[in-house]
C-alpha positions in Angstrom: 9.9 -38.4 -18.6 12.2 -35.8 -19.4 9.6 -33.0 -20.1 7.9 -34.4 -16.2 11.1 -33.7 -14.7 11.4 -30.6 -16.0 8.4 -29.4 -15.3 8.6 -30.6 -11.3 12.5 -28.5 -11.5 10.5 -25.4 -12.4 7.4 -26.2 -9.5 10.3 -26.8 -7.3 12.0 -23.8 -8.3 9.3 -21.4 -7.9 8.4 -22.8 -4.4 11.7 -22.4 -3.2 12.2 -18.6 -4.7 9.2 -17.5 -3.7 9.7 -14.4 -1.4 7.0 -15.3 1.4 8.5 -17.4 4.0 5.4 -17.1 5.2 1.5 -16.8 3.9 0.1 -13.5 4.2 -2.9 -12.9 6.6 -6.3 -13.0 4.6 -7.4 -10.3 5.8 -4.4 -8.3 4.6 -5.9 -8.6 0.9 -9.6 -7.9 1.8 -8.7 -4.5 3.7 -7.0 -3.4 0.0 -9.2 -1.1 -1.3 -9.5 1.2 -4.7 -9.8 4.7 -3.8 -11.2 7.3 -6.1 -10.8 11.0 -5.4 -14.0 13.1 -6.6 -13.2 16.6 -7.1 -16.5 19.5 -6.1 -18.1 18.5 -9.3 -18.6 14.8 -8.3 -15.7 13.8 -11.0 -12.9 11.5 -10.7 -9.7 13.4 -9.7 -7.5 10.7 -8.6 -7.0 6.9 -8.0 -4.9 5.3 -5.9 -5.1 2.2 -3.3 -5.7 1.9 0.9 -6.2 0.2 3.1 -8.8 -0.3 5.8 -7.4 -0.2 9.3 -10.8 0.3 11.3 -14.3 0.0 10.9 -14.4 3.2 9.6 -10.4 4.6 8.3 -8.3 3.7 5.6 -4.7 4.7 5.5 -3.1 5.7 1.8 -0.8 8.4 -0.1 -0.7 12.1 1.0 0.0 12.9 -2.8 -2.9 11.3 -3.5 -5.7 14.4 -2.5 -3.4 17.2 -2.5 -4.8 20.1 -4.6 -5.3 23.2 -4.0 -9.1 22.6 -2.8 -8.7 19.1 -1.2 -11.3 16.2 -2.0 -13.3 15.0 0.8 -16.0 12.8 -1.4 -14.7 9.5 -2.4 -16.3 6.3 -3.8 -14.5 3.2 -3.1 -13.5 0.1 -5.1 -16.1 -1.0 -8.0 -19.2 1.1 -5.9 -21.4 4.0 -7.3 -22.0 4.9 -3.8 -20.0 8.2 -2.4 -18.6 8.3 0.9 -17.7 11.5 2.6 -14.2 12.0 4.4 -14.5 13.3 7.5 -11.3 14.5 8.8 -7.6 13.2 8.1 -4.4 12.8 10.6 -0.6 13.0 8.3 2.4 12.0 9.9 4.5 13.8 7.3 5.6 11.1 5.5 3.2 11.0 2.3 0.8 9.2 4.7 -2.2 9.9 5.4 -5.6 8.1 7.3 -8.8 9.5 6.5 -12.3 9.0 8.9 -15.2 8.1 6.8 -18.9 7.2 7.1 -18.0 4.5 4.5 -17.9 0.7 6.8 -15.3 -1.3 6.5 -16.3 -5.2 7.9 -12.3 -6.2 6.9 -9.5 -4.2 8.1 -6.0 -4.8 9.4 -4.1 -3.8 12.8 -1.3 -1.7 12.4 2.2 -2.7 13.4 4.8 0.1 12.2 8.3 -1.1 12.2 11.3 0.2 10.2 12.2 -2.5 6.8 14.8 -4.6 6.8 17.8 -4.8 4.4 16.6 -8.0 1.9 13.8 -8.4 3.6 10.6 -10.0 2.0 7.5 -7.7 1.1 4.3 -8.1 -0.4 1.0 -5.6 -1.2 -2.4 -5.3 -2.9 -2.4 -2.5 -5.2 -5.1 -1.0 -7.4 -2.9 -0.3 -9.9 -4.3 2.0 -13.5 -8.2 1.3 -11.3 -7.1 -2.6 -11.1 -9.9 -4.8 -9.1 -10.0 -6.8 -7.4 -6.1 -5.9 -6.4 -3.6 -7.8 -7.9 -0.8 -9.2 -5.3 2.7 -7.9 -5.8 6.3 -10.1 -4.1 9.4 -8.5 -4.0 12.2 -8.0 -1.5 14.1 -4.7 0.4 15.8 -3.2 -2.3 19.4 -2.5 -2.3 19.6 1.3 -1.4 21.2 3.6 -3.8 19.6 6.6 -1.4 22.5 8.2 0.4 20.1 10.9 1.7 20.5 11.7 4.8 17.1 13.9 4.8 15.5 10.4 3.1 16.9 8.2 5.3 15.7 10.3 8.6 12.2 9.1 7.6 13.2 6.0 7.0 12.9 6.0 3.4 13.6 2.6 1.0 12.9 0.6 -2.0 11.5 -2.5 -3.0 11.6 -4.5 -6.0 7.9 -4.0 -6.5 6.8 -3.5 -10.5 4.2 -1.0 -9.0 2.2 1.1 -11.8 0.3 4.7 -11.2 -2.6 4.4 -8.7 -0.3 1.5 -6.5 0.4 4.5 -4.7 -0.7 4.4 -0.9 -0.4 0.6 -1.2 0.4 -0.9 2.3 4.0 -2.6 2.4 4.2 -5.5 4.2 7.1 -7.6 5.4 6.5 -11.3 6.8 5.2 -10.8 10.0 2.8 -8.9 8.9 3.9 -5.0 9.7 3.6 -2.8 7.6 7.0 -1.1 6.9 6.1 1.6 4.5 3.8 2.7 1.9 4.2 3.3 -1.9 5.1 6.9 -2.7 7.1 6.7 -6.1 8.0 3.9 -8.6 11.2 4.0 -10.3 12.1 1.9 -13.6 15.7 1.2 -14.7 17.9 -1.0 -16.9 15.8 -0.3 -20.0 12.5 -1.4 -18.2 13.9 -4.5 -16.8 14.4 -3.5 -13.3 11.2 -2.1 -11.4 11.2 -0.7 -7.7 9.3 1.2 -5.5 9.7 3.8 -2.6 8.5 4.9 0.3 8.9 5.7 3.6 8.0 4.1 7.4 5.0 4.9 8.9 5.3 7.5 11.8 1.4 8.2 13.2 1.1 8.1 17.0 -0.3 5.3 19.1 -3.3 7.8 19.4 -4.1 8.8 16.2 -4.1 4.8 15.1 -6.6 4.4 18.2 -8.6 6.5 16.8 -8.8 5.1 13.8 -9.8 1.5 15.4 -12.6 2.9 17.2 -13.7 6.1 15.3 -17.4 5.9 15.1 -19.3 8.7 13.1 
């Protein structure tokens, strides 16, 4: 009887700390995609995660594509096939959406707002070429950032254990906006405490239009 109520202390327990208030939309997961970079020889140059916001864009890291003779052939989650990128908008922030003739049947709407202080987060990343994506809780990190140049573009962390190729992951608080993207990890306290960072999104009404409705 003892070990029973022990065990329903620690089901109650991780109900009650769970960070979602909330369950995530579905289709929040099935727009998280694995995206690999190929370089002019058809080899992998880089991996990191998106996510589809249109039939035919995904949204994910600047960093990700930025050699000195960008990438615009990718192949996308476990697929042999290789989709060709077809032009790109930035909004300066590490963020980047990319038109493609690859089709997308899942993708989410975008709603940029700026992250709250404790808020609850969540994201699919494709973490070291993880898929299906693996889920990832955590909260609005206490900011150690005193940048004034960081905090302009709304730049803060999250206590995300995110892992190379998480980067371009969508950051999403409860109601479903997305308040940032992941641009860098960070690991402290002897590997105990894991955050990541990244900044709000700041693309136009326009250029997320066009990415609902591109058509190639």
């Amino acid at each position: 009887m003892r070990v029973l109520r022990l065990m329903l202390s620690f089901v109650f327990l991780f109900v009650v700390t769970r960070p979602h208030s909330t369950p995530p939309d579905p289709k929040q997961e099935l727009a998280a995609h694995m995206i690999i970079f190929l370089d002019k020889h058809g080899e992998p140059d880089a991996q990191c995660s998106g996510t589809a916001i249109g039939p035919h864009a995904f949204m994910t890291a600047a960093h990700c594509n930025d050699s000195n003779e960008p990438d615009d052939i990718v192949r996308i989650d476990l697929s042999t096939k290789r989709f060709n990128l077809i032009a790109v908008n930035s909004d300066h922030r590490d963020h980047v959406v990319y038109l493609t003739d690859a089709t997308f049947v899942n993708y989410v709407d975008v709603t940029e707002r700026p992250a709250k202080d404790k808020e609850p987060v969540h994201m699919w990343g494709c973490g070291e070429g993880t898929f299906p994506p693996r889920e990832l809780d955590g909260r609005v990190a206490k900011q150690d950032d005193k940048s004034d140049i960081d905090g302009a573009d709304d730049a803060h962390e999250y206590s995300l254990h995110v892992i190379p190729g998480d980067s371009g992951s969508a950051i999403y608080g409860d109601d479903g906006a997305i308040v940032g993207l992941v641009t860098y990890s960070h690991t402290t306290w002897f590997g105990y405490r894991h955050t990541a960072k990244g900044f709000g999104l700041a693309f136009s009404p326009e250029a997320l239009l066009i990415a609902r409705t591109y058509e190639p």
